[in-house]
C-alpha positions as CSV (number, residue, x, y, z in Angstrom):
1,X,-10.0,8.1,-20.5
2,X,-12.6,10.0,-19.5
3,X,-13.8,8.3,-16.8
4,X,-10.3,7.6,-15.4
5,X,-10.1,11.4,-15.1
6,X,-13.1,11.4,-13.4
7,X,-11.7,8.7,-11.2
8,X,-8.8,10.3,-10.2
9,X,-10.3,14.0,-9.7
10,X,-13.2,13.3,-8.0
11,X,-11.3,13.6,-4.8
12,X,-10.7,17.2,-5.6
13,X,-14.2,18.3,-6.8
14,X,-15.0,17.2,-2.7
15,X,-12.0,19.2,-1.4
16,X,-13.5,22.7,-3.9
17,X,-17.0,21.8,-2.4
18,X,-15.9,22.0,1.3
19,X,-13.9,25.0,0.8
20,X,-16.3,26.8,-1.3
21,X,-19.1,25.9,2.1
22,X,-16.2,27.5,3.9
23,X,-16.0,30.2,2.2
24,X,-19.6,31.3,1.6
25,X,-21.4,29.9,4.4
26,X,-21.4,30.9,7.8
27,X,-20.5,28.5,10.9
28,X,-20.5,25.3,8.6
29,X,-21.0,22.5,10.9
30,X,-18.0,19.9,11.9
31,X,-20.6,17.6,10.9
32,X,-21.6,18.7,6.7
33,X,-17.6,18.5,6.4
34,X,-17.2,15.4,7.9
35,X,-20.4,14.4,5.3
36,X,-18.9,16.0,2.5
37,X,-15.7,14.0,2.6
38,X,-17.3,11.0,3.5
39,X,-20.0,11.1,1.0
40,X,-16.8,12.0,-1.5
41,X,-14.7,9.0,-1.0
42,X,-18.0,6.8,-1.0
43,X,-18.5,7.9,-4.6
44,X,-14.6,7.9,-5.6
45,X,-15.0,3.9,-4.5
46,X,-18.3,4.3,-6.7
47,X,-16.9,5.3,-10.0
48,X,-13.8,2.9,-9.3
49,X,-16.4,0.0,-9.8
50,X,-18.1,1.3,-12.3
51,X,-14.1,1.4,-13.8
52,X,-13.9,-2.3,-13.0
53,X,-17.6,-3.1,-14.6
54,X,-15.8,-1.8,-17.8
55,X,-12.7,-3.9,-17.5
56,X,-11.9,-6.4,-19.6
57,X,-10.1,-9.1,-17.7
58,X,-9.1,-10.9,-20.4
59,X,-7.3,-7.6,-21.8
60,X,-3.4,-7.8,-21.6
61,X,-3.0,-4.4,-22.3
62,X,-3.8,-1.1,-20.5
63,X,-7.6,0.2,-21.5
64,X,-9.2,3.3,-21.2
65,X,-6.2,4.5,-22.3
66,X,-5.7,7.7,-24.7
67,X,-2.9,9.5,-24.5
68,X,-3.1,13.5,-25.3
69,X,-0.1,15.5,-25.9
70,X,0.9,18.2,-23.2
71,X,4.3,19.5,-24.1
72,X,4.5,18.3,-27.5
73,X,8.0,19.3,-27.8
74,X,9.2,17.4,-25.0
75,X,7.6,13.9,-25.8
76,X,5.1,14.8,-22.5
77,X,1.4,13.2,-22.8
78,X,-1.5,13.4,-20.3
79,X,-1.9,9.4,-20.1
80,X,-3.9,7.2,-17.9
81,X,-4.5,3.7,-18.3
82,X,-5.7,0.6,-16.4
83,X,-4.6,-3.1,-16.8
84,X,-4.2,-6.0,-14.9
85,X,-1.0,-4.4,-13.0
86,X,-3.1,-1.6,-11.6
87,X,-6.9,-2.1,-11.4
88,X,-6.7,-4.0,-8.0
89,X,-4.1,-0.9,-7.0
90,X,-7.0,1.8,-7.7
91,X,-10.0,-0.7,-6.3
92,X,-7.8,-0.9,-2.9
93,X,-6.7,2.7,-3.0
94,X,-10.5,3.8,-2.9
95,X,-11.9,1.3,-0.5
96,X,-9.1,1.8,2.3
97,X,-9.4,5.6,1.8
98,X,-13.4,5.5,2.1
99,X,-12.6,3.9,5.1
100,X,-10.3,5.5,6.5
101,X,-12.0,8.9,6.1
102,X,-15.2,7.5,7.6
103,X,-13.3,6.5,10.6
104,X,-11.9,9.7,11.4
105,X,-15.5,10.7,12.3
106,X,-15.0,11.1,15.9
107,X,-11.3,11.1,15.9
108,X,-10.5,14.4,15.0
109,X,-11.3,17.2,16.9
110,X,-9.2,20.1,15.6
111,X,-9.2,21.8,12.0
112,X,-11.5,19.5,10.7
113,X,-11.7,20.4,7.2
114,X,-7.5,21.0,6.5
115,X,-7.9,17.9,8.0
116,X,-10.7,15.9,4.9
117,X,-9.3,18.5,2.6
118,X,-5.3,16.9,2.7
119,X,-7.1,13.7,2.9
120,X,-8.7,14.0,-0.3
121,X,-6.4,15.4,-2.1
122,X,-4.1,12.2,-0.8
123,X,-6.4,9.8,-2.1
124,X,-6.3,11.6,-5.4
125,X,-2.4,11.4,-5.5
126,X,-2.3,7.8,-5.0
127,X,-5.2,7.1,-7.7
128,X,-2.8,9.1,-10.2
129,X,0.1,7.2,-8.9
130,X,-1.7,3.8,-10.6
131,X,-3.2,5.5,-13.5
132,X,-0.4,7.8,-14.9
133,X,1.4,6.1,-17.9
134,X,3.0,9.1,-18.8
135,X,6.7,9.3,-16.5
136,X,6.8,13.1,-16.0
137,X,2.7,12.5,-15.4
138,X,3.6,9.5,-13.0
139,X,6.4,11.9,-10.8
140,X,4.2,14.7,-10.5
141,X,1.4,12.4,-8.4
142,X,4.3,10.2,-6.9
143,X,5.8,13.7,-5.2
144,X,2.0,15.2,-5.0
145,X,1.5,12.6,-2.4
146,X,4.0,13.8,0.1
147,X,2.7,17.1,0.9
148,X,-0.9,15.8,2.3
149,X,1.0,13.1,3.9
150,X,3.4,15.0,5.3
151,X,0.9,17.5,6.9
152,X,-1.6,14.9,8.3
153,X,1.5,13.4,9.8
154,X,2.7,16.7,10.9
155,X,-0.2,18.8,12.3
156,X,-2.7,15.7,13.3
157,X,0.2,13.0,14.8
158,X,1.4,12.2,18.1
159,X,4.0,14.3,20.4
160,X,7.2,13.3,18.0
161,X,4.7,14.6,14.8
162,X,6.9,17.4,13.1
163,X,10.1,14.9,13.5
164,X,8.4,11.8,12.3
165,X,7.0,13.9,9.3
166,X,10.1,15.9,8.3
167,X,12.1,11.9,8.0
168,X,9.3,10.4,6.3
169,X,9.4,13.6,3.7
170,X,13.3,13.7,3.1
171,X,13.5,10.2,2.9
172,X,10.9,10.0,0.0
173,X,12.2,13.2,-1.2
174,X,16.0,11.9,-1.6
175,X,14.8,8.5,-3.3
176,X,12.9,10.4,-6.1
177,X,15.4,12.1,-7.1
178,X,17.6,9.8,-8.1
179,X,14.1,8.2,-10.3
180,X,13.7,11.7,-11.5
181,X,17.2,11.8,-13.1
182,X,16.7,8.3,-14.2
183,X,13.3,9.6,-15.9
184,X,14.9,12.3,-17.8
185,X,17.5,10.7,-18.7
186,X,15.1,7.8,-20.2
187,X,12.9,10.6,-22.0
188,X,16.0,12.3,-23.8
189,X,17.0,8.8,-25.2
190,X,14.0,7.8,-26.6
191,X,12.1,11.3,-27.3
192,X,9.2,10.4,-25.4
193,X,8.1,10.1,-21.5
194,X,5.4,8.1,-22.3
195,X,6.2,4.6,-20.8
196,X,5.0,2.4,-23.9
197,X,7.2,4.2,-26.2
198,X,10.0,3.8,-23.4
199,X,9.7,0.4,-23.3
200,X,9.6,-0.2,-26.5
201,X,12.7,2.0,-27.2
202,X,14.5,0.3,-24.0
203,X,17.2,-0.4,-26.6
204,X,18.5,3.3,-26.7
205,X,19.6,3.1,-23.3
206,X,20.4,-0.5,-22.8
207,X,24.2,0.5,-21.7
208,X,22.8,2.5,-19.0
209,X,20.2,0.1,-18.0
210,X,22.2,-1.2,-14.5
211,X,22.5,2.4,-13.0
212,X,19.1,3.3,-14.4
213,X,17.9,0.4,-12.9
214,X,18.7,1.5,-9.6
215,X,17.6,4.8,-9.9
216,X,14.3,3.6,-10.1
217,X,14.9,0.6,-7.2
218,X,16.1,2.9,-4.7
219,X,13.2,5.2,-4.9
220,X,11.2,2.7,-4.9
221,X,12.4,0.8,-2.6
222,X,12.5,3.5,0.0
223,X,8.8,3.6,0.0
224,X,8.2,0.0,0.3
225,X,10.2,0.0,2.5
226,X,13.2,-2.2,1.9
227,X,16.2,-3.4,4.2
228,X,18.0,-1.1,4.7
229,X,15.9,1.8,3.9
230,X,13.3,1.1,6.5
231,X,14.2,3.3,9.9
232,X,11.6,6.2,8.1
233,X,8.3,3.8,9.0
234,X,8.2,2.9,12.7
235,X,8.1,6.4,13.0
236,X,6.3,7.9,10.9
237,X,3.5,5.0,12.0
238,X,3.7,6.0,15.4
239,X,3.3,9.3,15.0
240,X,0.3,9.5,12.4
241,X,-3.2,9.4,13.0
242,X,-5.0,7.0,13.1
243,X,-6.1,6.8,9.7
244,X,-2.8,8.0,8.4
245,X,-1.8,4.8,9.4
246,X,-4.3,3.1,8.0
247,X,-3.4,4.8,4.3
248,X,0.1,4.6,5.2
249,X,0.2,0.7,5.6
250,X,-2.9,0.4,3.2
251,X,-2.2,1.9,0.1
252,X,0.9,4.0,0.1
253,X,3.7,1.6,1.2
254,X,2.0,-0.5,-2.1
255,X,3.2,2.6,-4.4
256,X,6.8,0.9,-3.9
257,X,6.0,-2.6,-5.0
258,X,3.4,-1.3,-8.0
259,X,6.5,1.2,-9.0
260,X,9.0,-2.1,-9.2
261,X,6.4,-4.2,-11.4
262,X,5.4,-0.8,-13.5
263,X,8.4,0.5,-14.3
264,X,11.8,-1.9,-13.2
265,X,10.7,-4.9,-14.7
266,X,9.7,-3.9,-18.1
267,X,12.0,-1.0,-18.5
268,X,15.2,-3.1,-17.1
269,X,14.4,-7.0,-17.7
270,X,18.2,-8.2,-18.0
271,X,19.3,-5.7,-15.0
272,X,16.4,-6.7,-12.8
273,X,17.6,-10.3,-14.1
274,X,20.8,-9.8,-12.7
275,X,19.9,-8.3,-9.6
276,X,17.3,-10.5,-8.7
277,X,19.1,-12.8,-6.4
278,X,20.7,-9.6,-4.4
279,X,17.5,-8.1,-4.2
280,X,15.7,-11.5,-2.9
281,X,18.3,-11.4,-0.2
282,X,17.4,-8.2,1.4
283,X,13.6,-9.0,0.8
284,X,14.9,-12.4,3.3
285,X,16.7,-10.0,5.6
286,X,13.2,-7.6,5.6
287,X,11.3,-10.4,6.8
288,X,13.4,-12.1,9.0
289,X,14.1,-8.8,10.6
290,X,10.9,-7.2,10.9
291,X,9.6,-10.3,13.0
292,X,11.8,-10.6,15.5
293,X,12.1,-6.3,16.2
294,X,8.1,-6.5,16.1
295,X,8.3,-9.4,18.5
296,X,10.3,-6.5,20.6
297,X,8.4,-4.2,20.6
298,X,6.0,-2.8,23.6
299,X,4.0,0.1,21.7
300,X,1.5,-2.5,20.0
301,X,1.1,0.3,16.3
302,X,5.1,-0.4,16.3
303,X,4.8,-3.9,16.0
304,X,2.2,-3.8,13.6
305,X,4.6,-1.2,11.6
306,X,7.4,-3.8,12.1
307,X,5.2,-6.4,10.3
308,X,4.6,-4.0,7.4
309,X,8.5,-4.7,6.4
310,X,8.1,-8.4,7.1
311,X,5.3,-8.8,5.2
312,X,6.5,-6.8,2.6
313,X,9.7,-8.6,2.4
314,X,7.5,-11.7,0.5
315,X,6.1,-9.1,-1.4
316,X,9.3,-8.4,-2.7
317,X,10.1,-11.9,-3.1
318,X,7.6,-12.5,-5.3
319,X,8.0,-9.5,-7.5
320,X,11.6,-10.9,-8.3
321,X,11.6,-14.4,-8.8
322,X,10.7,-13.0,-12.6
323,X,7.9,-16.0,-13.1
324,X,3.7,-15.5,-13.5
325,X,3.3,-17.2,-10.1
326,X,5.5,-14.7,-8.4
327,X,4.1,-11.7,-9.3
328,X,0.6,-12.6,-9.3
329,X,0.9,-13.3,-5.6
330,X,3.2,-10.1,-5.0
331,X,0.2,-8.1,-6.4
332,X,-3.0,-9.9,-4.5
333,X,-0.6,-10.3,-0.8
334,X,0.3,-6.2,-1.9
335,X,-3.5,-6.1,-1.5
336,X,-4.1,-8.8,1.3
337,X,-1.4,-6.6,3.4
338,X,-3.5,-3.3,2.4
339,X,-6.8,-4.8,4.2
340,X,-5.1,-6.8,6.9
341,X,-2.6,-4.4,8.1
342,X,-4.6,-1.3,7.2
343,X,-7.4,-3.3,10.0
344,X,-5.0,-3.9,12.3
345,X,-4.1,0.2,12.7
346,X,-8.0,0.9,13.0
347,X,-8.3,-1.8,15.9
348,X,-5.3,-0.1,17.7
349,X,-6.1,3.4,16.9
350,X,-9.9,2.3,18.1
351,X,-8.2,1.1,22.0
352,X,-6.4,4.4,22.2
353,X,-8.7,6.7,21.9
354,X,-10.3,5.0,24.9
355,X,-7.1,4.1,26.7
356,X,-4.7,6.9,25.1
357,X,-1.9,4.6,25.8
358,X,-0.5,2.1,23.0
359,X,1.9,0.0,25.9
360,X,0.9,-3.7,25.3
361,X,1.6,-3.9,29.4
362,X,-1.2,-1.6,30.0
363,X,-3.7,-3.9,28.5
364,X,-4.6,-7.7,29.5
365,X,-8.1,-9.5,29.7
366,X,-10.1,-7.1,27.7
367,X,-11.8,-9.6,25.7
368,X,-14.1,-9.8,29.2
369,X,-15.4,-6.1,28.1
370,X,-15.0,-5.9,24.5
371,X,-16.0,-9.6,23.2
372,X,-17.0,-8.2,19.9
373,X,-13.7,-6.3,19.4
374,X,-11.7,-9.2,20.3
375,X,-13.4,-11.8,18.3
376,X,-12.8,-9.7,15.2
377,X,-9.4,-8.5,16.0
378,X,-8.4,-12.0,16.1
379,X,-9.8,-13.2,12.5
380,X,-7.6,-10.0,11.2
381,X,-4.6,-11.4,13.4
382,X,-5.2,-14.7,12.1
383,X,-5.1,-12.9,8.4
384,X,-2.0,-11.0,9.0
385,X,-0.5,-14.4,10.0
386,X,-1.4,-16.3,7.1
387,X,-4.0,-18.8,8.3
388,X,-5.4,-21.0,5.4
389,X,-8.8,-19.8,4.5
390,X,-7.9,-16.2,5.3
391,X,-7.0,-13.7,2.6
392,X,-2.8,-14.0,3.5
393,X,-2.4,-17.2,3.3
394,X,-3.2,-17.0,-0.4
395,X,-0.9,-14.3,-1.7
396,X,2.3,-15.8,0.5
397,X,1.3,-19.7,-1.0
398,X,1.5,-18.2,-4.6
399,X,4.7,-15.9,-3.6
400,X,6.4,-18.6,-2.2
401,X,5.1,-21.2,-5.4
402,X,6.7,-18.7,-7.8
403,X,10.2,-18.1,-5.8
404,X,10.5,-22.2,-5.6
405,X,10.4,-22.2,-9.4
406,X,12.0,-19.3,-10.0
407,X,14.5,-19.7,-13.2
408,X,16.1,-16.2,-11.9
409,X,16.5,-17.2,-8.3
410,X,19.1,-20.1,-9.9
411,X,19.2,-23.4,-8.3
412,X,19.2,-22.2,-4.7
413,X,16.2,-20.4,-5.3
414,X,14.3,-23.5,-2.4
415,X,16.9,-21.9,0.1
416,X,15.5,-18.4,-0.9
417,X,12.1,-20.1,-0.1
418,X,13.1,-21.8,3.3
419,X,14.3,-18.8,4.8
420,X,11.1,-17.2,4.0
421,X,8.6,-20.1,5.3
422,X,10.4,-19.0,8.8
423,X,8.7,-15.2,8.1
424,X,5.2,-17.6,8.6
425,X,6.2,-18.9,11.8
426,X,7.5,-15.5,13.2
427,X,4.7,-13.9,12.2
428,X,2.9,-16.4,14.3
429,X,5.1,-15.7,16.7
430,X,4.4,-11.6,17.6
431,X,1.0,-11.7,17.2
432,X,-0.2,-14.7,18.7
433,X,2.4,-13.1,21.6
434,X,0.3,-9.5,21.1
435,X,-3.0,-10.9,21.1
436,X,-2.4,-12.8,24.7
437,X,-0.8,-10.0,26.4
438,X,-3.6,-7.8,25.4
439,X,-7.1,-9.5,25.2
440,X,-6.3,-12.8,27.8
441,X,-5.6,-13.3,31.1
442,X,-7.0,-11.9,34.0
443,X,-8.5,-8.2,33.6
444,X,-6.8,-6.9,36.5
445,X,-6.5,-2.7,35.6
446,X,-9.8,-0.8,36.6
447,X,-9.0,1.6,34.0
448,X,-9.9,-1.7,31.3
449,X,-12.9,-2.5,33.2
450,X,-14.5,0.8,31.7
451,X,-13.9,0.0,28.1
452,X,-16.9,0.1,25.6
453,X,-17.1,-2.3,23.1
454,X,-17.3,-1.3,19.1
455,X,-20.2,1.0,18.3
456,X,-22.5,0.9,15.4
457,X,-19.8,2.8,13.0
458,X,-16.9,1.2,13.9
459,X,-18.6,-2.4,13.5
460,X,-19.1,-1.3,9.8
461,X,-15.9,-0.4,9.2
462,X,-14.5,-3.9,10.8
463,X,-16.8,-6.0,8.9
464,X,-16.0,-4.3,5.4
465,X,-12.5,-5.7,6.3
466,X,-13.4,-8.8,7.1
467,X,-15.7,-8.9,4.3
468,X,-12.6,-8.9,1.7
469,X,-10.4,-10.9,4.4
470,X,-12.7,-13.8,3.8
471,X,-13.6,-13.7,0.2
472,X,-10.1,-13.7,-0.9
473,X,-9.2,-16.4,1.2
474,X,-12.4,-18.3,0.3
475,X,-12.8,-17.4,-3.6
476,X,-9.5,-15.2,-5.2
477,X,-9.9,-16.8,-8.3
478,X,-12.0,-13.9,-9.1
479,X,-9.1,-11.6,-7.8
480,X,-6.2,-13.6,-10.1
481,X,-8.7,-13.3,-13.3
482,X,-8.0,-9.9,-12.9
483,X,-4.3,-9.9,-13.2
484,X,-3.8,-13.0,-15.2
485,X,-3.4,-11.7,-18.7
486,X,-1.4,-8.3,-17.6
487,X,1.1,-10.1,-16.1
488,X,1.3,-13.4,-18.6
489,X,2.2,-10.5,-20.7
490,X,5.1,-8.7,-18.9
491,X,6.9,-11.8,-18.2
492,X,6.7,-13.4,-21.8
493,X,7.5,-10.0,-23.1
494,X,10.3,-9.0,-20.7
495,X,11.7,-12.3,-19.1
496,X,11.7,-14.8,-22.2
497,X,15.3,-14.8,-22.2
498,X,15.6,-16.3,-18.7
499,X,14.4,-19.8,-19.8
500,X,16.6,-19.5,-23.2
């Protein structure tokens, strides 16, 4: 446990250093902060292999895992833990935040270190998020996570900043209440917060299971986000910086789905049972939806944001048809979506600080002037589409494998899986649409004609993405291995009774 507590803190250890350089040195350089945070997250992404290097894969169960009391009285532990549910969670959390923070090199120009310092402290809240097993442990990082948010959105986002932030905030805020209640609730039945003894005590509060179950769904959900609880996303997108959006779409939105697989499933089998058909129905509405208002839209970051709840619509998909297949591709497309997406908010966020101007019209032909840019925007277009070969064709395959057979998803469960097969071809749609409006045709704006191709930083960055779009599109054996056992186990544990 040790080393998961190193894992998760190490963030924080960065943010003391810079303020202690702050504090006791004199005109600190922009440039040692900007080092300090960078060389942080580096080693955060360090210690998170060094966490997979000790991972057993063939493990079901959580490892690293020793629970210490904290409130004794009240059944509270200090727990983390790692299994096949989370360790992909934590290895994305630390890439797309190492990357993230490296790209705001040159981006940000004002209050540098508030600025690394909320970042930091971010990435620790989301690492928490994964590793907590404890439910009052799990909240506190779930609601730790706003405030960094809510500030980088806030101080560091576009005109519409302090309105964007203040929706994203109450929406998240009003969700996790109802989860908190459900928590305590949970914890009084069963003596115990810690989520091993709640699921193994699930039959104290089995009459209260349906509303529980929502409880947890809507705050969940919320984050995802879900139809209907979606309108908090364009916006906050918009408005964040550029790597706000990259976290945003990268690693937080996947809080959501982790939280449904973590905690619905297992705690509420038959109520996520009976629900799942309902549930499959919105995720058909989210990615219907979200395709044709991306295909709508003229600011380029909100049609990528509109893709976030199409995309995550199979994601949802997958997590409820209840079956191995399923939920093995809900996990891997939850990280596919992280790289893709997460690329697709650097590439835009790379234009406007050139162009300061996100209106698809105002672009057109730059391939001419950026050929590198292009040719690599398109293999992460191509991703986010769900070419074969590319890292999202194999999560939506698998997700759409597992809602065919799906046993929960009743006989009809092929028309659940038609209706989603028409996501692929939207998706084709808007960003083969996107991509033509912005890097062919004739280059016909002087103000285009002066755009500089990627330089030597941001060509790293791009190909680290690439690196993982094409290796789990090529090779995610390796990636399922990971997740195999952990989820064999949560559905023959919590989902027998669907094939009885």
């Amino acid at each position: 446990m040790g080393l998961l507590s190193l894992l998760t803190f190490f963030p924080v250890i960065g943010v003391v250093v810079i303020m202690l350089f702050q504090r006791y040195r004199e005109n600190v350089s922009d440039t040692t902060i900007k080092l300090l945070a960078v060389g942080t997250s580096v080693a955060t992404f360090v210690i998170s292999l060094i966490v997979l290097l000790g991972y057993d894969r063939t493990e079901a169960g959580l490892q690293m895992y020793n629970p210490i009391p904290w409130v004794e009285s009240w059944g509270i532990h200090y727990a983390l833990g790692v299994d096949g549910l989370s360790i992909l969670m934590v290895l994305l959390t630390t890439f797309i935040s190492m990357l993230a923070i490296s790209s705001s090199w040159a981006d940000i120009k004002d209050k540098i270190a508030q600025y690394y310092i909320f970042m930091l402290l971010l990435e620790t809240g989301m690492i928490g998020v994964f590793l907590a097993q404890d439910l009052f442990l799990f909240y506190i990082f779930w609601e730790f996570t706003l405030v960094p948010m809510y500030f980088l959105i806030g101080i560091w986002g576009g005109k519409d900043r302090v309105y964007a932030a203040i929706k994203f905030f109450l929406y998240t805020m009003a969700g996790s209440l109802l989860m908190l209640l459900a928590i305590i609730f949970i914890g009084i039945q069963t003596g115990s917060f810690l989520l091993q003894d709640m699921i193994a005590g699930r039959e104290l509060f089995a009459d209260a299971a349906p509303i529980l179950f929502w409880g947890f769904f809507v705050a969940f959900a919320i984050k995802v986000p879900v139809f209907p609880f979606h309108s908090w996303l364009p916006d906050a997108h918009t408005q964040a910086p550029t790597a706000g959006s990259v976290i945003l779409a990268g690693v937080l939105l996947k809080m959501g789905t982790y939280g449904l697989i973590r905690f619905n499933l297992p705690l509420f089998p038959q109520a996520a049972a009976d629900n799942a058909q309902a549930i499959a129905v919105l995720a058909i509405i989210g990615i219907i939806y979200g395709a044709i208002v991306a295909f709508a839209q003229k600011d380029v970051k909100k049609l990528v944001a509109y893709s976030s709840i199409s995309h995550l619509g199979f994601v949802m998909l997958g997590i409820f048809s209840l079956n191995s297949a399923g939920i093995q591709g809900a996990i891997l497309q939850g990280v596919n979506h992280g790289i893709s997406s997460g690329a697709l908010f650097f590439i835009v966020g790379i234009i406007y600080e050139q162009r300061h101007t996100r209106e698809i019209s105002e672009f057109g032909g730059i391939w001419t002037v950026m050929p590198v840019y292009a040719a690599t925007t398109l293999i992460v277009v191509l991703s986010s589409l769900g070419l074969p070969g590319l890292n999202g064709f194999v999560g939506e395959f698998t997700i759409l494998l597992g809602s065919m057979g799906s046993e929960a998803l009743g006989s009809n469960a092929w028309v659940f899986t038609a209706f989603a097969t028409t996501g692929v071809i939207l998706a084709a749609v808007y960003l083969l649409w996107m991509f033509q409006r912005v890097f062919m045709g004739p280059l016909d704006k002087e103000e285009n004609k002066k755009l500089v191709d990627l330089n030597a930083g941001q060509l790293v960055i791009m190909l680290s993405f690439l690196l993982f779009i094409f290796w789990i599109g090529i090779a995610p054996s390796g990636f399922f291995s990971l997740i195999d056992a952990s989820v064999a186990d949560l559905v023959s544990s919590s989902f027998e009774m669907l094939s009885n």
